[in-house]
N, C-alpha and C positions, 0 to 999 in steps of 0.2 A: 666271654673274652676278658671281660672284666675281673673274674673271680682266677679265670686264669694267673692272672697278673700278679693278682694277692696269691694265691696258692705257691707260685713257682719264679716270683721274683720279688716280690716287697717281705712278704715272710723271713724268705733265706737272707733275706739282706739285713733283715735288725738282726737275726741270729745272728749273721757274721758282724755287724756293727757292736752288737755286744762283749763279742766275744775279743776284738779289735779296744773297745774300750777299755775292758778289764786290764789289758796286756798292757795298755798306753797310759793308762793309769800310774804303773809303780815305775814305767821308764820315766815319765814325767816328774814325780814326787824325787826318782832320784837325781834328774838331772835340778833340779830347783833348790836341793838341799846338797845336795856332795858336786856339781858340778861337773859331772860325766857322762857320758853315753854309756849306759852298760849293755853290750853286747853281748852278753849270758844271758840277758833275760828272757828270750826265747826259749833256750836251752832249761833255766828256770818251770818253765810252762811245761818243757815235756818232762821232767822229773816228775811232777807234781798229778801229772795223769797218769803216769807209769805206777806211784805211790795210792794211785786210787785203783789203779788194776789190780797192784796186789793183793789189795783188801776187798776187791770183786772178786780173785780166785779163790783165797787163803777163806774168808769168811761169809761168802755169799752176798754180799752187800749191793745192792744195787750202784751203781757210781755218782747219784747223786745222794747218797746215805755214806756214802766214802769219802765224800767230798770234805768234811771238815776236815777231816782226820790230814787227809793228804795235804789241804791249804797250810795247817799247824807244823806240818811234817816239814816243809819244802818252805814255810818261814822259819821255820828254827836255820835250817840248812842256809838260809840266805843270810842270818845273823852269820853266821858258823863263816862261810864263806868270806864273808867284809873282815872279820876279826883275821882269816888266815890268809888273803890274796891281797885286799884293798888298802886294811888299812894302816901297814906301813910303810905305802907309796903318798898317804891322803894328802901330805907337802908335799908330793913331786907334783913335776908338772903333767897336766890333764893326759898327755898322750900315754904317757905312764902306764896310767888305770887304764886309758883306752885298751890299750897293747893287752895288759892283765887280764883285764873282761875276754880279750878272745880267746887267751889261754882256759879262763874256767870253762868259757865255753865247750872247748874241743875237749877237757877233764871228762864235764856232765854227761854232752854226747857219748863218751866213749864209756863211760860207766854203766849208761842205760845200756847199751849195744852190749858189753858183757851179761848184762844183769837181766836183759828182758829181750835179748835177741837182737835179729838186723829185721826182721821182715814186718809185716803189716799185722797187728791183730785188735780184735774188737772186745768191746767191752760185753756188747749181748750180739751173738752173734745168729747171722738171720736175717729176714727182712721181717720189720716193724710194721703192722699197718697200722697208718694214721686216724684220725678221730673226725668224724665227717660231723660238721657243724651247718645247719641252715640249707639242709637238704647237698648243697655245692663245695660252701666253704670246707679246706682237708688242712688239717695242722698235725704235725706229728707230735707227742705227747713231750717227747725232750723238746723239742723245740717254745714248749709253754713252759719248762722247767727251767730251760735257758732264759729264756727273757723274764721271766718270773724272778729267777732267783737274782738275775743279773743286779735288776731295779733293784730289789730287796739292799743289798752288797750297796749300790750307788747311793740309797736312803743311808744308811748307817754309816755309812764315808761321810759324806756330808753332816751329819750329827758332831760327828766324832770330830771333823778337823773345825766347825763352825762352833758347838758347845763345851768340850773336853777345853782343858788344861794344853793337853800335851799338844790334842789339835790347834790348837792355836801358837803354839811354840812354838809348830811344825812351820806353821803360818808363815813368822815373824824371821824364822832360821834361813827359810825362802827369798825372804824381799830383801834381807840384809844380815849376812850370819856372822859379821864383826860383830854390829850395833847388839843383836841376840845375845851375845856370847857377852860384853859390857854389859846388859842389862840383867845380867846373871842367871839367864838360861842355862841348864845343863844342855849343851850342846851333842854329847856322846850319849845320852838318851834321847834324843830326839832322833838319830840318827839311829840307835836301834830300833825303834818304832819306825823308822822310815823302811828298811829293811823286812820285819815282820810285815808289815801293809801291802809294803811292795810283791815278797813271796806269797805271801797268802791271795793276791789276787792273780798273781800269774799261776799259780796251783787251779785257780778256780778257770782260767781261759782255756788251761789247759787239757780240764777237765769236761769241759765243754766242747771242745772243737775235735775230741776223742767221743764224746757220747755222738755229735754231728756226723762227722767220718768216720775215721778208723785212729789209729794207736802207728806210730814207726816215731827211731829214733831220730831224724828229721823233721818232724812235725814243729818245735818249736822254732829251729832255725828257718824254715819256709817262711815263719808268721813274722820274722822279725820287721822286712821291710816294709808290710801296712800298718804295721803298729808302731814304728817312727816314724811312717806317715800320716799316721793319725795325732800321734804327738803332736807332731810338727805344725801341724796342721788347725790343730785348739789352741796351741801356744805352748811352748816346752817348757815346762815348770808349773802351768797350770793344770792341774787336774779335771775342774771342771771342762776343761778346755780337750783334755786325753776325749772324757766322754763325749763329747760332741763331735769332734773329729772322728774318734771310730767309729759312729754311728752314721758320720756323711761315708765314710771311706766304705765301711760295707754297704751301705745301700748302692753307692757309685757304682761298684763293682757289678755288684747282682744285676743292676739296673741297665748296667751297658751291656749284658749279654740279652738284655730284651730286641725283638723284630720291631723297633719302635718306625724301620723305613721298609716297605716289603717285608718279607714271609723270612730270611736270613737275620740272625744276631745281628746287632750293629757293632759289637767286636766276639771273636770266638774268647769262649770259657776257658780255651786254654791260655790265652793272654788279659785276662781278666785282672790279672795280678798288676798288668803293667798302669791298670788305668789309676793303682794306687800311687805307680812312683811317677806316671805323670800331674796330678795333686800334687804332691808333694814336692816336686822340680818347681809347679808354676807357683804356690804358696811359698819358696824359698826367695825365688825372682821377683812376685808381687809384694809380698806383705812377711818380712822374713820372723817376725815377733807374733804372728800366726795370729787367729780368727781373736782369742783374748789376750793379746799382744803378752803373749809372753819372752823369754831371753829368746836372743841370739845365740845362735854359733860362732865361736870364733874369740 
């Protein structure tokens, strides 16, 4: 029973927890440095696995040997994007750029849907069987890839914003980006690297929640509402805060379609999704500066 549990709900739920982190990562970094919701970033994520498909079909690549390539791909594109949609609104007011982000959004959408069809497709197509550990325990081998490489990605973030130069820029442009810009930060390099960071790890969520499932050009916009409520959730603008929040936000999930009272789910899989935006309502209503108090809305 027990093995059950790890097998077919605490497993799927850091996979999904990671894969929530990754995504909640660069919405946070953007909302704590530009001050926006970007509501592309989902659509972001399915670029970025459609760009590792490619080079699955085109070169044979497995999709996590794709994966740089696509993260590099789908950050340049996220520069690209800011310099042509965002940032000659970056003095309007917020709702602005809000408005803007949905527009890229329904662009990216519809460019994958030219570019890679309307329907569902897999990167290895098939049923994978899983790697039986401890005579019981069953892990499927992406699924050690996914959390493997996730940590790997949250190590070097942390390096990077805690010992780097620019990391720490990035820091300072966050808590106060008058005071940054007077202390003579390059503030428009900071904000490129906020964009590369931010693409490159919505490339990698993307790419992940494609190796999990399958590939459609919706996939990124489904993810978007647990990964602002994972945001929201660590604290918007904290980072550290994205990761910890996707990783309660997946586990919740997985965890509420466990028989935890009798032999039935204690919510069906197909509203699974809701137990993210109910989080995320009661963390608005409770503690609206989230788990590491970070900004408000509003």
């Amino acid at each position: 029973m027990l093995l059950d549990f790890v097998n077919f709900y605490l497993i799927p739920g850091l996979v999904l927890g990671c894969i929530y982190a990754l995504g909640a990562i660069g919405v946070s970094l953007l909302f704590g440095i530009l001050r926006f919701a970007h509501f592309a970033h989902g659509d972001l994520m399915t670029v970025g696995a459609y760009l590792a498909l490619l080079l699955v079909r085109v070169a044979g690549l497995a999709p996590i040997v794709a994966l740089p390539a696509a993260a590099v791909g789908t950050a340049l594109l996220a520069v690209l994007i800011d310099r042509a949609a965002y940032r000659p609104f970056r003095e309007k007011q917020t709702i602005v750029l809000v408005i803007a982000s949905f527009g890229v959004a329904l662009m990216l959408r519809s460019l994958v849907q030219l570019l890679g069809g309307v329907g569902s497709v897999a990167y290895v197509p098939g049923i994978q069987r899983p790697l039986v550990l401890f005579d019981s325990l069953r892990i499927a081998e992406r699924h050690l890839w996914i959390i493997g490489v996730s940590a790997l990605l949250v190590v070097v973030l942390h390096l990077f914003l805690s010992r780097s130069r620019t990391g720490k820029a990035m820091r300072a442009m966050s808590d106060e980006r008058d005071l940054a810009r007077i202390a003579g930060i390059d503030t428009e390099r900071v904000v490129v690297w906020t964009w590369l960071i931010g693409g490159g790890l919505a490339a990698a969520a993307g790419v992940f929640l494609g190796m999990d499932t399958q590939l459609n050009p919706y996939m990124g916009w489904d993810l978007l509402l647990p990964v602002f409520a994972a945001a929201i959730l660590g604290g918007i603008g904290r980072p550290y805060g994205a990761i910890l929040g996707g990783l309660v936000i997946g586990l919740a999930e997985e965890l509420a379609t466990y028989p935890w009272i009798g032999t039935t789910p204690l919510v069906s899989p197909d509203y699974k999704t809701a137990v993210a935006f109910a989080i995320m309502v009661a963390m608005l209503i409770w503690r609206p500066t989230g788990l590491l108090r970070g900004r408000q809305f509003g």
